[in-house]
C-alpha positions in Angstrom: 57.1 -26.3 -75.1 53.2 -25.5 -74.6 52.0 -24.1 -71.2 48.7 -23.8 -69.6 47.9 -20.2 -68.6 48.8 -20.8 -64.9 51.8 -22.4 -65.9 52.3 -18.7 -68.2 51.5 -16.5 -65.0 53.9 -18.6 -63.2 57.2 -18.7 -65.5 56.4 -15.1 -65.9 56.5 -13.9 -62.4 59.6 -16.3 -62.3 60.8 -13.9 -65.0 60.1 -10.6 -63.1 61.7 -12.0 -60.1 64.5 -13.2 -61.9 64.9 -9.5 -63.3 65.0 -8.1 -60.3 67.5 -9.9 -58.7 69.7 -7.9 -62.0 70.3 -11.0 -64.4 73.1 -10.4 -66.2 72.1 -11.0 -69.8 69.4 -8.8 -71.4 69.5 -10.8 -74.5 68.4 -13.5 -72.4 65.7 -11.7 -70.5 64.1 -10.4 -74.2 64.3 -13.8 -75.6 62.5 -15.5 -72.2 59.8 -12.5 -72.0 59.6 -12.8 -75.6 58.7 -16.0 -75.7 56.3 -15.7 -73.1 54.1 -13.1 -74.6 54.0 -15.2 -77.7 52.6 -18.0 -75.8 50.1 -15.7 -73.8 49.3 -14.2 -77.5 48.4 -17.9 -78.9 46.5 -18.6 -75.9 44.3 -15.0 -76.5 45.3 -14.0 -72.9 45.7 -10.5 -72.3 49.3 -8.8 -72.3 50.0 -6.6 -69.4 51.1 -3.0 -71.1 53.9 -2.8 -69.2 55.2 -6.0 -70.4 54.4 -5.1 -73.8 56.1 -1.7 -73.8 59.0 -3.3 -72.3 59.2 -6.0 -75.0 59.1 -3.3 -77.5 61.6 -1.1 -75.9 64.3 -4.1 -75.9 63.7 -5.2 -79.1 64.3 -1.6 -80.6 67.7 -1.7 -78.3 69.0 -4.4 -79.7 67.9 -4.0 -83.5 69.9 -0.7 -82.3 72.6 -2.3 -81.6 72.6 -5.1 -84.5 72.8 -1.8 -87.0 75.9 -0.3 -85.1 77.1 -3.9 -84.7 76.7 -4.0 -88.9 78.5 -0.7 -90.2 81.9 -1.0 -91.4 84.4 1.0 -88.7 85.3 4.1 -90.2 89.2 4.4 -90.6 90.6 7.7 -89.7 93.4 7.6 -92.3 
């Protein structure tokens, strides 16, 4: 799915609007802003840093998370 930049600025602040009405999914919010910035990036468009360091905060969460997720449970016995 290729968009124009207006159609970027617009599915972005769709996005933020989205997020602040608490959307209950993160993984879904990452994926959607991830893809986003990609588009912007193909397009040579400037990334806002906010939306960068936000980008790059979820995806160390979750490859946080996908480690725990990973390691054998330790058994107490």
């Amino acid at each position: 799915m290729a968009f124009d930049a207006e159609q970027l600025r617009a599915a972005l602040s769709l996005l933020l609007d989205e997020m602040e009405g608490e959307i209950e999914d993160r993984h879904e919010v990452y994926l959607r802003l991830t893809m986003l910035l990609n588009q912007m990036r193909a397009m040579n468009m400037p990334i806002p840093d906010d939306l960068a360091e936000m980008e790059a905060d979820m995806s160390r969460e979750f490859t946080a998370e996908a480690v725990d997720d990973a390691e054998p449970p330790k058994d107490g016995a």
